[in-house]
N, C-alpha and C positions, 0 to 999 in steps of 0.2 A: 515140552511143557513150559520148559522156564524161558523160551523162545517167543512162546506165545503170549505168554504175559508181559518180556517186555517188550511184545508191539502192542500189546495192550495199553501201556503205561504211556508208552512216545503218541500212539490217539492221543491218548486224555491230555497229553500236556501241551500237544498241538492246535487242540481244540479250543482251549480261551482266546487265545492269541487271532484267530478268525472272525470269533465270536465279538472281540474289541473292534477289527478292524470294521465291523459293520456300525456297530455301535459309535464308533467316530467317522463314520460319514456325516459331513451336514446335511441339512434338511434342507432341501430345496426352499426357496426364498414364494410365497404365496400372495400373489397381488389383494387376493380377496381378504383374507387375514391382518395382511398389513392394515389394510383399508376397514376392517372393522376393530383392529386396535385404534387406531384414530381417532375414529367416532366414537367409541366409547371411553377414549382419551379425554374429546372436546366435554360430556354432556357432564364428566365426573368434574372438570373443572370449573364448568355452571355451577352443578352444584353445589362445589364447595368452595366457590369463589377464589379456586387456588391459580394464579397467570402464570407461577413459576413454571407446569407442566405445560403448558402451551409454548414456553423459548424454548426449552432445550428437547424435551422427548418428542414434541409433536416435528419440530422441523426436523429433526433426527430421521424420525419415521416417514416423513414426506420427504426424504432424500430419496430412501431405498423404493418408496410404491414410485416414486418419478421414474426410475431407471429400469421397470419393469413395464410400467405403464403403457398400455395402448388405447388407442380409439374405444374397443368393446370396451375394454373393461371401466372405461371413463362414462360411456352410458351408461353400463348399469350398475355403475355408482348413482348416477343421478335418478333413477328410477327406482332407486331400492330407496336412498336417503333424502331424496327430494320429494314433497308433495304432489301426487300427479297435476294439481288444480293451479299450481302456483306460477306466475310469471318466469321463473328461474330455470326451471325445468325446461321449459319449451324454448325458451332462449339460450340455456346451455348448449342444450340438443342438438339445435339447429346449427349451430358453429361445429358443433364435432360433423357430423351429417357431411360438413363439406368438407372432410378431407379426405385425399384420396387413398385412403388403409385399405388393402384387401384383404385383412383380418374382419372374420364375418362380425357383426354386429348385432350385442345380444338383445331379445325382445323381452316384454313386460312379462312374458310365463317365463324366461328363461331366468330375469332377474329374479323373481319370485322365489324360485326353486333354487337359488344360492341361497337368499334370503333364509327359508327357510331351512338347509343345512348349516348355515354358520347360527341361526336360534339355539338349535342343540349344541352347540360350541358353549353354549351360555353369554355370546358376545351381544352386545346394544344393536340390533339391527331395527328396521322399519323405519319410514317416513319421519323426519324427524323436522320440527316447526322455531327451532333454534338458530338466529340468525349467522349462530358460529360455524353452522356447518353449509349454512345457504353461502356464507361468503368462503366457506373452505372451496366448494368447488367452482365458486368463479375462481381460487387462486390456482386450484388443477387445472383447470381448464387453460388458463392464462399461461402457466406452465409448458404447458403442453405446445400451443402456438408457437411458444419463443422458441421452444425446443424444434419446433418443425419450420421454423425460420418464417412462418408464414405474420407477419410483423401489423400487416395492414389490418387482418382480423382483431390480433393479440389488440392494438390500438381501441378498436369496439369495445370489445370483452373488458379492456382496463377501465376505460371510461364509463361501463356502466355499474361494474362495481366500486369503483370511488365515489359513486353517486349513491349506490347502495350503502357505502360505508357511514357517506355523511348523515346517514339518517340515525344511526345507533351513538347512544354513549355510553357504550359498557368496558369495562375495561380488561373483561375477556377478551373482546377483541384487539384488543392492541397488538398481539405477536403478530395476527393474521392479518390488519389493520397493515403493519410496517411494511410488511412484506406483499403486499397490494402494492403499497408505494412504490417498494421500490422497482418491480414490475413494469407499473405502469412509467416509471420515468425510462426505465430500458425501452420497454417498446418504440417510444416515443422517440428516444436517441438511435435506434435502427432506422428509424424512420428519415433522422435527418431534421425534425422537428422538436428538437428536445426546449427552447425557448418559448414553445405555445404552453411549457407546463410549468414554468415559474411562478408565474402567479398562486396556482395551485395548490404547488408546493409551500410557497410561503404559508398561505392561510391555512395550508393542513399542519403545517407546525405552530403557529399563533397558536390555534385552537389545542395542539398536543399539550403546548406550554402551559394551558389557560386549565387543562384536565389532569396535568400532573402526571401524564401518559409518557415514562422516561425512555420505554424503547423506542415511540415514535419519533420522540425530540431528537434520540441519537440518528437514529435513520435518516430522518428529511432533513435534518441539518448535513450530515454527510451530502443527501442529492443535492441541496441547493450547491454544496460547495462545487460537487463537479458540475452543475450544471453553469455556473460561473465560469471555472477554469476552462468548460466546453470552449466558452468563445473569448477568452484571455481577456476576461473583468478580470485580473488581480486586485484592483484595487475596489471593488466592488466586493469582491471575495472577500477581503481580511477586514472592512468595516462590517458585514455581515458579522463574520464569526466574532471577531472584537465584543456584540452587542449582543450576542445569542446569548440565551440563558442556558448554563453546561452544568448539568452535576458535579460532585468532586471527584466519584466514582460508578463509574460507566457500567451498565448493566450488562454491553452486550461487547465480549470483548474482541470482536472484529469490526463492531462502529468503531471502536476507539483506535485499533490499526490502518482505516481507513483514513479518520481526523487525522493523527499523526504524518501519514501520508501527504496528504493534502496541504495541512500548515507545513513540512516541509519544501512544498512547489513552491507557496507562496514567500517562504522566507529566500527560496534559490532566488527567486526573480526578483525581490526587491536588493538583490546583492547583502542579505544578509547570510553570510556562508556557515557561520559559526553552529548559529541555531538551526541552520537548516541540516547539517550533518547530524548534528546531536538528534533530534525527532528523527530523520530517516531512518540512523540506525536504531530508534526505539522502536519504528515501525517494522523495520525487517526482525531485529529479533523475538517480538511479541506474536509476529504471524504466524497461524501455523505450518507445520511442515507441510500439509495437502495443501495449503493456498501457495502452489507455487509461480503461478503466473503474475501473483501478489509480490512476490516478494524479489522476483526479476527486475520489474518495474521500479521496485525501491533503491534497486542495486545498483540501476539505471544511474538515476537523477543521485542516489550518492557517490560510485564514481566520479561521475562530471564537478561535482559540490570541492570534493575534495582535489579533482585536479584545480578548479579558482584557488583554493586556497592556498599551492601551491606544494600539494602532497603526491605520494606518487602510489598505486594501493599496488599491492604486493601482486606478484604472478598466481598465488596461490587462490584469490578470489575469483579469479579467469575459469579457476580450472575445477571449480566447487563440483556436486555433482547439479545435471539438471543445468547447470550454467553457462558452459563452452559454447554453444550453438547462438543461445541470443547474446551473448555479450561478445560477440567475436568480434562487430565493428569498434563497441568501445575499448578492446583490448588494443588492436591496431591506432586507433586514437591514442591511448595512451603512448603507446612506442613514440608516438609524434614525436607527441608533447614531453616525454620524455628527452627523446635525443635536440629537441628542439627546433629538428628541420622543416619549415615554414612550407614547403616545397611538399614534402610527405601528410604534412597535415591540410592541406587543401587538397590531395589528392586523395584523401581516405575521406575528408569532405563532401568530394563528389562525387566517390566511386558509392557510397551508404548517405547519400543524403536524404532519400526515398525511405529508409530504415527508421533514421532520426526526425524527420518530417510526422513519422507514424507515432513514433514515441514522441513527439511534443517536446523535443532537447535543442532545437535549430536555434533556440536564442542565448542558453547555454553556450554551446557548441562556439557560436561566434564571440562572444565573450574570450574562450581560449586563445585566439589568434593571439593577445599581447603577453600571454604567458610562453606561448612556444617561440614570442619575439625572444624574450628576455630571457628565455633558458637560454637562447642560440648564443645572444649577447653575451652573458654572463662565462661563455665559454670560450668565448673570443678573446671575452676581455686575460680570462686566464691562460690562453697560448700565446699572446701577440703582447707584447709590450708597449709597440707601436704599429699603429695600421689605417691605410689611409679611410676615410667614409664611402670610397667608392666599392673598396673591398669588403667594405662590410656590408654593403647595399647588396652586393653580388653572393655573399656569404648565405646573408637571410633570404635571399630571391627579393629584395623589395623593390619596387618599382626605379627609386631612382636615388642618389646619395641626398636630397633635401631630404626625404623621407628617414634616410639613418640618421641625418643629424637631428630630425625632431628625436627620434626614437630613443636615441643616445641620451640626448639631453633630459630627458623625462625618468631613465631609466637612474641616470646620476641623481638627478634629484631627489626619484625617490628610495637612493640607496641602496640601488639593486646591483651595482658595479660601483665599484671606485677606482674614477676615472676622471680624466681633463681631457676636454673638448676645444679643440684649437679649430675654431672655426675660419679663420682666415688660411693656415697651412692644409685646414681639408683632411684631421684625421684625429685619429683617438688615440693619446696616450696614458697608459697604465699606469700610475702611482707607482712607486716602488714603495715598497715593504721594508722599512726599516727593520734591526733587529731594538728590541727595546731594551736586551740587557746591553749594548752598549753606550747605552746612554745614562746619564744620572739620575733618573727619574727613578729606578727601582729604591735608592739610595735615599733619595728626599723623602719618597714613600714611606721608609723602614725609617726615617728621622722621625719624620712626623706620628709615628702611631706610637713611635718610644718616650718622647716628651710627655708629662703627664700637663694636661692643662691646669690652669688658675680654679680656684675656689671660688666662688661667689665674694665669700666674709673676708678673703683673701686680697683679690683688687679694690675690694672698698675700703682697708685697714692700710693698706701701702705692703711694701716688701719686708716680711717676718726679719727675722735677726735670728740667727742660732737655730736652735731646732728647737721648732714651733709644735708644741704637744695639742694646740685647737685645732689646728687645721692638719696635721698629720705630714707635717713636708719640710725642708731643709729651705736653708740662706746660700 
């Protein structure tokens, strides 16, 4: 009996612990549900004229329906939330229609009959005459293309909602509005054609400026700028951004990691290194941790920034996580430039120059060459007392000893070695290094700071007599 009960008891107590573990399974992810949170996202923010709900919950939500998303379920999006009679619908269609999904493709009774199972959900479903939701799925649609790499479509599809878009001034659409944009300039740069949309892009931001529409200003000011640095306008770029109209604070805060970004290309390349370290690393820390292809690229161009400036960045950035793989050619870079050897650094030049070509650093990069000169120098000058330019030509690998003597003479000048260039003997020698306490100069030092200087009232009255109580001082 008292056996019985306590396996009575080990049930009962075994039993919640089962009972939790179903209870915390998640809930499988429901393209259809997502997709009627959306739309009933979009029509409550008509209503209430609220835009904040359109930046952050709507793109939120149009992450997860993206990564679920298929052909079917994108028609009968558009057949459940499009008008059947409308231009949009049939022009959607017809783009999805040609890709090659063999996931079946749902028809007008099948949409219906979602339709109506998500009504008893209590969710905003049916046709809907809002042009928030007519341009939401030219942005799925648009989505979807880039996602299938199919670029030339995506191209269409962008261009006929930018034309849709011009037609509205509501400032509902502005999230959806931005992110059109930005789209349509991707398509456009797969394409190889990213300069047929400058223009575009300007006058889409004039006009953002002109409506007070701050996500759009952050956004197409971003594209115009890559679309500049696409074809190295630097200096196109920084008059640009110089005259753009910029908030004090940013609504959207991965425009503003992007800007950061950007102004610091622009300051690497005008050889201002200072500033351009200082915005990279505001740009990398501000990123977030999921943007990490974002914040490689940052890591990139600050690496290179701070070898100009003649810093050397710790092993431990190499070895971050997510990091080791792409920054392996600029780690071997650094060793270069580190040890100095001119020889090593043209050989990691051309073994990743196809690497650095891709990341847009080949003008950087060259730039390095007089840094890894003058570290090699600078280590010369500290073994060798005396040595001739031909050794030192052979040291650096440079072409020939005129070349060491410019190099020398340049690096003296601008106080990189202290050294004397004996141009007629044909060699470099080192300064000796005096010691300075044996000389009197500590002594004059320690005179002069012990002597108390003259008064003012004192050199104008001549020399006191006795002890002078005005002026505080002795005869």
């Amino acid at each position: 009996m008292v056996q019985e009960q306590a396996a009575a008891a080990g049930a009962n107590d075994a039993a919640p612990p089962a009972k939790d573990a179903e209870q915390q399974q998640p809930k499988p992810f429901s393209v259809k549900e997502g997709m009627q949170g959306i739309i009933t996202l979009l029509e409550k923010a008509v209503k209430t004229k609220e835009t904040r709900l359109l930046m952050g919950r709507l793109m939120r939500q149009t992450a997860m329906v993206r990564k679920h998303m298929t052909a079917s379920d994108l028609v009968a999006f558009i057949n459940t939330y499009l008008p059947k009679d409308s231009n949009s619908a049939g022009f959607l269609k017809g783009y999805v229609m040609q890709d090659g999904d063999t996931a079946p493709m749902e028809d007008d009774a099948t949409a219906a009959g979602d339709a109506g199972d998500g009504a008893d959900a209590g969710s905003a479903l049916g046709p809907s005459q809002l042009p928030e939701v007519e341009l939401y799925m030219y942005l799925l649609l648009l989505v979807n293309l880039l996602d299938r790499k199919q670029f030339a479509q995506a191209r269409e599809v962008a261009d006929t909602a930018v034309g849709l878009l011009q037609q509205h001034n509501r400032r509902t659409l502005d999230a959806i509005g931005a992110r059109i944009y930005f789209y349509y300039s991707w398509a456009y740069e797969c394409t190889g054609a990213l300069a047929d949309v400058r223009s575009t892009l300007m006058a889409a931001h004039c006009t953002a400026g002109l409506r007070h529409d701050a996500v759009g200003q952050e956004t197409l000011l971003n594209l115009l700028l890559r679309n500049y640095l696409a074809y190295n306008l630097y200096d196109q770029a920084e008059k640009f951004r110089s005259k753009a109209q910029k908030a004090d604070t940013w609504r959207v805060p991965g425009q503003y990691c992007r800007y950061l970004y950007y102004l610091g290309t622009i300051r690497a390349i005008q050889l201002e290194y200072t500033e351009a370290k200082e915005v990279l690393q505001q740009a990398s820390r501000k990123a977030p941790t999921c943007a990490h292809g974002f914040r490689v690229a940052c890591n990139k161009w600050l690496i290179l920034v701070r070898l100009l400036l003649g810093e050397v960045p710790e092993r431990v950035e190499f070895s971050a996580p997510g990091m080791r793989t792409p920054l392996a050619p600029y780690f071997e870079l650094t060793c270069a430039v580190r040890s100095g050897d001119l020889a090593q650094f043209r050989v990691v030049s051309e073994k990743f120059a196809a690497a650095f070509r891709a990341d847009r650093t080949t003008n950087l990069i060259t730039r390095l060459q007089y840094n890894v000169i003058r570290t090699g120098l600078r280590r010369i000058n500290l073994a060798y007392s005396r040595i001739s330019l031909k050794d030192v030509a052979e040291k650096l690998a440079l072409p020939s000893a005129v070349d060491a003597e410019y190099i020398c003479a340049k690096a003296i000048r601008d106080g990189g070695i202290d050294a004397v260039l004996d141009h007629a003997g044909g060699f470099l020698a080192t300064r000796e290094l005096t010691d300075l306490y044996s000389t009197n100069e500590p002594q004059v030092g320690c005179t002069v700071r012990s002597v108390k200087p003259q008064s003012p009232l004192q050199s104008a009255a001549g020399p006191c007599k006795g002890v002078c109580s005005r002026h505080g001082c002795y005869t």
